[in-house]
N, C-alpha and C positions, 0 to 999 in steps of 0.2 A: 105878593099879589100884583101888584103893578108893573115887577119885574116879567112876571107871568103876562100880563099883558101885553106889555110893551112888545117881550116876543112871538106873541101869540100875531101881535099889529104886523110885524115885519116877515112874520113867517105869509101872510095873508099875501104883503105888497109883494114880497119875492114869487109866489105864485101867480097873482096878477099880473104881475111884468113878465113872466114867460108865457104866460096865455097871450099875453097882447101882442106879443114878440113873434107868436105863433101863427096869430090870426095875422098878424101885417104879412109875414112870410107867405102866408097862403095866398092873401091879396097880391105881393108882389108875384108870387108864381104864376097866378093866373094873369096880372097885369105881361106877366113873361111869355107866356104861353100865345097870348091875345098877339102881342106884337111878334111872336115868330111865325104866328100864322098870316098876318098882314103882310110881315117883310115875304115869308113864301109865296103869297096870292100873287105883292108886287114884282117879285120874282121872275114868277113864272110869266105874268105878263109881260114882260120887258123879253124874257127869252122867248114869248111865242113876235112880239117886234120886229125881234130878233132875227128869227127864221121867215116870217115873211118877207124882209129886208132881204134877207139873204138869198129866197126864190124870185124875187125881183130882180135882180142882178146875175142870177142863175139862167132866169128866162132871156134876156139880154144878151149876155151871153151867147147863146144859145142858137139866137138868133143872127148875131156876130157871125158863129161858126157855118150856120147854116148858108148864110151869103157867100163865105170864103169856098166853103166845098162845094158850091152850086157853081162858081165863076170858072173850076177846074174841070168843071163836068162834059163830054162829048155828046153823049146819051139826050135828045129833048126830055127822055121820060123821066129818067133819073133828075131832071134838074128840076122838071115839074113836082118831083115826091119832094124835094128841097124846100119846094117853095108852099107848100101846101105844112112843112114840118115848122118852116118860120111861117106861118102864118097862129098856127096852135099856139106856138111859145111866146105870141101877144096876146092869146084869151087866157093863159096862163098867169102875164105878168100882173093882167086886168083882177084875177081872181085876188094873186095876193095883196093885191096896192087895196081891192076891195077890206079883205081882210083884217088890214092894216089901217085902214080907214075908221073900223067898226072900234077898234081899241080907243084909249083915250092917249092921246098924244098931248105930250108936254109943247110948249110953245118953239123950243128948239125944235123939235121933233118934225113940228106939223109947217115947220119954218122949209129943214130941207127936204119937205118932202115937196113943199110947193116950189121951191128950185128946181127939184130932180122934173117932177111935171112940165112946166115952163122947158124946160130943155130936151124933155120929150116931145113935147108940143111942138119943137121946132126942128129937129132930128129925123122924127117920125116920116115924114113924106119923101125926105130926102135917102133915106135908107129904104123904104118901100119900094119907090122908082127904081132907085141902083138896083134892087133883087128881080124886079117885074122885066128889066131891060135885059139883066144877064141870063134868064131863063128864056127869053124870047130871041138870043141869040143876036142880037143885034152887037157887032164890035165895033161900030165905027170909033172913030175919038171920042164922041159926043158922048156912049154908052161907055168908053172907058173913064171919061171924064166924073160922069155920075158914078160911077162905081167905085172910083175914088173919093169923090164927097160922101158917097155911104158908109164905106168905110170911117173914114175920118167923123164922121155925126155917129157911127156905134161908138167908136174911142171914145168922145164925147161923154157920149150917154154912159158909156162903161165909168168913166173917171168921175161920175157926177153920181153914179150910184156907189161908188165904190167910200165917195165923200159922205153919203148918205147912210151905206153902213156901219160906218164908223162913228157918226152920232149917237146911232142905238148903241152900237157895243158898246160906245163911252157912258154914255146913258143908263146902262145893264149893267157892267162895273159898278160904277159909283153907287149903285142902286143896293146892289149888293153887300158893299163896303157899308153901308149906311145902315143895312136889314146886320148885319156880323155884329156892326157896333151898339143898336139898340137892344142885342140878343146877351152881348159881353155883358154891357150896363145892368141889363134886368139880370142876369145874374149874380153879378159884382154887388149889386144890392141887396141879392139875396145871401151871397156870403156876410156881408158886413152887417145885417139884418141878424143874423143867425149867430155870428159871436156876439153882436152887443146882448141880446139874450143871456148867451153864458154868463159874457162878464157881467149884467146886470145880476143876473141869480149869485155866481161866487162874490161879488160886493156886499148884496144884503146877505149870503150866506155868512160872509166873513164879519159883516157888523154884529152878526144875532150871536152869534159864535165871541165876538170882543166885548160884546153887552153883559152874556152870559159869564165870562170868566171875570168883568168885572163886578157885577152879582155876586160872582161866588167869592170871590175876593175881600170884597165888605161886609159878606156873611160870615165867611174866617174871620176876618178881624173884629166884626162887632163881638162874635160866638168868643172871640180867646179877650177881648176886653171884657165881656160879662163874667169869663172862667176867672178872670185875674180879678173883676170886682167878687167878685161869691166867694173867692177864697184870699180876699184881704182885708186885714180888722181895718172899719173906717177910721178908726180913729188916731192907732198906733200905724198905722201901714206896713204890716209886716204880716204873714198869712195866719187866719183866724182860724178858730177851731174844726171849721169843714175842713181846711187845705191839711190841719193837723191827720184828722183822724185817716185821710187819704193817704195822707205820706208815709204813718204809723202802719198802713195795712200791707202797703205795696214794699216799705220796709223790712216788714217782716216776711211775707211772701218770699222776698229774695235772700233775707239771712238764711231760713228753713230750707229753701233750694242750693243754697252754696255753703252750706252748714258754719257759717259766719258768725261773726258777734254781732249784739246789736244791743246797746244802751240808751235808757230814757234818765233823762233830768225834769222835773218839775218842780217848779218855782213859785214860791209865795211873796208878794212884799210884805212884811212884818207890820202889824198894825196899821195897816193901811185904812180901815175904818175909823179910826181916831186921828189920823194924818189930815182925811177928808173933814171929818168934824174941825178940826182945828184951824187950818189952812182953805180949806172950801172947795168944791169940786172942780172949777176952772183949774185951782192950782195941783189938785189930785189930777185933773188931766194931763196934764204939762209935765207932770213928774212920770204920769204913765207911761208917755211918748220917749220923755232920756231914757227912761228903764228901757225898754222896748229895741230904741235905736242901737244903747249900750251892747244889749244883750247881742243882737243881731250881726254887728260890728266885728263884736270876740268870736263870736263862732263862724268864724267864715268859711268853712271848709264847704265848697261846692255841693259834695253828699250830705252836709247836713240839713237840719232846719230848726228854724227859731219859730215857736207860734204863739198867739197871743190863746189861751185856752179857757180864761175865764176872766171876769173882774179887774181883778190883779194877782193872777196867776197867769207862768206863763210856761213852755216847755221845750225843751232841745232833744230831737233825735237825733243819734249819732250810729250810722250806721258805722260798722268793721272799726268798732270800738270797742274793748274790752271794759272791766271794771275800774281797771289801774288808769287809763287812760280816761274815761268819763270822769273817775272823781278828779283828775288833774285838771281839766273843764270846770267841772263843778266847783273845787275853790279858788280858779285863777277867776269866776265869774263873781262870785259871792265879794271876794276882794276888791273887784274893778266898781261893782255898785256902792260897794262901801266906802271907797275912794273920790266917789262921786262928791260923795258932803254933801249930800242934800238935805238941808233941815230939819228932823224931826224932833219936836220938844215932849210929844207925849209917848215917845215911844219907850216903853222900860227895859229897853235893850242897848240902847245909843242915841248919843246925838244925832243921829242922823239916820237916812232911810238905809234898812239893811232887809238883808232877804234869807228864807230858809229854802230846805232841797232838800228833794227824797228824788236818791239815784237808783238806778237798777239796771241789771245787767247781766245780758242771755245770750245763748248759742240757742236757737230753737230747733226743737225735733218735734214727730209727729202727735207725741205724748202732751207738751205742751200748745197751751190758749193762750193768744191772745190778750184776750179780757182780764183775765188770772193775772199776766203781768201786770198791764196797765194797773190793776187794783194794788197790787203787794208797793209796785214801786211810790201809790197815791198814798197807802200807809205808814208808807217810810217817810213821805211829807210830813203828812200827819203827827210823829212821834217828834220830827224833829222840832215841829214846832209847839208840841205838849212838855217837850225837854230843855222850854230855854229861847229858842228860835234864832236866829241867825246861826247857823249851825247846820252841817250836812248828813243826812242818815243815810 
């Protein structure tokens, strides 16, 4: 019952720890899900910086170009379409600097953009002039002069935006690098999340499983200590009349199927009721025990057995023993107890403790019981001990 418990406890916690294992998993995916949508908002933010950055410097640009193709120009009108073309690609630059302004800029960010400004601030007029003077067609030095400082303040401006796109892209990168890494992480913890589950399940799976087989392990062994105590006389130690009558049947079963001998001895101690009178029952025990030990000692042969079957009676079955060989048993056993010299003063057979035996001896077929034996060979005890006793019938 407790063992039943015990696993019923661990079957509960092993299911509890993959539920929980489950629910963190779900937490962490959503915790995952949460930051791959933060890192793509951040993302995208950084790449719309990005491209505004980029139509900034485009416009610039643009404007660059438009002063260089105006200064080649013959045409007034063509130079005047020039200058009206750099004019747009400053409401352009305006647009995205707007743009760019509306986002949230980091402190680098919003650092060189107030550089890039500052040097617009200061470029601006001198690039305007330079384009207003070579569309008006004026060459003197004075307008080559400006048109050379215009030049030189777009470079300017070009190489100060150029420094400025490169904080975003840098800015964008890392940003990126940063959104990959907390995407890896939340899943790397969902992996490792996800095996310690297993491994927690096959842990308590393997404990309930090492509980269980040690369960059944001290169920075997209490179960075959109980089999060995039910079938051993407390008191001689050597197996008692259940383990007898078990050995008798299963003995005979396999003589009848292998069409075998099979021979019983049962054994009386001669006057053992007047031993007991005389000597008293401690010492009637103590003698019951040498008889017993004696008996068990001589007959050693693996297939046999020695039982203790009553009182002071006791029995040997010998399997794939004939008649001629039982009673060579029979009086090489009768002689060793009587060799024993154990005292007996009122016994009217001898000094000492001596025993009688009624042997018998079968090949059994289907004609033949059982029962029938066990009784012919109890009356061959019987007779031997009505004729004298110490003596084998």
């Amino acid at each position: 019952m407790q063992q039943s418990r015990t696993t019923f406890f661990f079957l509960v916690l092993s299911i509890a720890s993959i539920m929980l294992c489950m629910v963190a998993s779900i937490y962490i995916g959503y915790q995952h899900l949460t930051q791959t949508q933060e890192a793509w908002t951040r993302d995208a933010a950084y790449r719309e910086k990005v491209n505004a950055a980029f139509l900034m410097r485009e416009s610039v640009r643009e404007r660059s170009f438009r002063l260089t193709i105006a200064s080649t120009l013959d045409d007034y009108f063509d130079r005047d379409v020039e200058l009206e073309a750099f004019r747009n690609e400053a409401g352009r630059f305006l647009k995205a600097r707007e743009v760019l302004q509306k986002l949230n800029l980091t402190t680098e960010e919003a650092r060189a953009l107030e550089t890039l400004e500052n040097n617009i601030r200061l470029a601006r007029p001198i690039i305007e002039k330079a384009m207003i003077e070579v569309v008006e067609e004026d060459w003197s030095m004075e307008t080559r002069k400006k048109l050379f400082n215009g030049v030189i303040a777009q470079i300017d401006v070009l190489n100060s935006l150029n420094a400025f796109v490169k904080v975003f892209e840098k800015a964008s990168k890392r940003e990126a690098v940063k959104a990959q890494k907390e995407i890896n992480k939340a899943q790397n913890n969902m992996i490792l999340l996800s095996a310690a589950a297993v491994v927690i399940a096959l842990l308590i799976s393997w404990f309930v499983l090492l509980s269980e087989n040690r369960f059944k392990r001290r169920v075997d062994e209490d179960t075959e200590k109980l089999h060995d105590i039910s079938n051993t006389d407390a008191l001689t130690d050597i197996p008692n009349r259940r383990a007898f009558d078990e050995f008798l049947q299963s003995s005979w079963d396999q003589a009848l199927k292998s069409s075998t001998d099979l021979s019983l001895i049962l054994i009386d101690i001669d006057y053992f009721k007047l031993y007991n009178d005389k000597y008293g029952h401690a010492k009637g025990d103590e003698t019951l025990i040498t008889v017993a030990q004696t008996l068990s000692k001589e007959v050693n042969r693996t297939s046999d057995l020695v039982a203790r079957y009553g009182g002071e009676e006791f029995a040997c079955i010998l399997p794939n023993t004939n008649r001629e060989g039982a009673y060579a048993v029979a009086e090489h056993l009768k002689e060793t107890i009587e060799y024993l010299k154990i005292e007996h003063g009122p016994s009217m057979v001898s000094d000492y403790i001596t025993i009688s035996i009624g042997l018998g001896s079968i090949t059994p077929c289907e004609n033949h019981n059982l029962s029938t034996f066990f009784k012919t060979v109890d009356d061959k005890l019987y007779k031997a001990k009505r004729s004298g006793r110490n003596r084998i019938n």
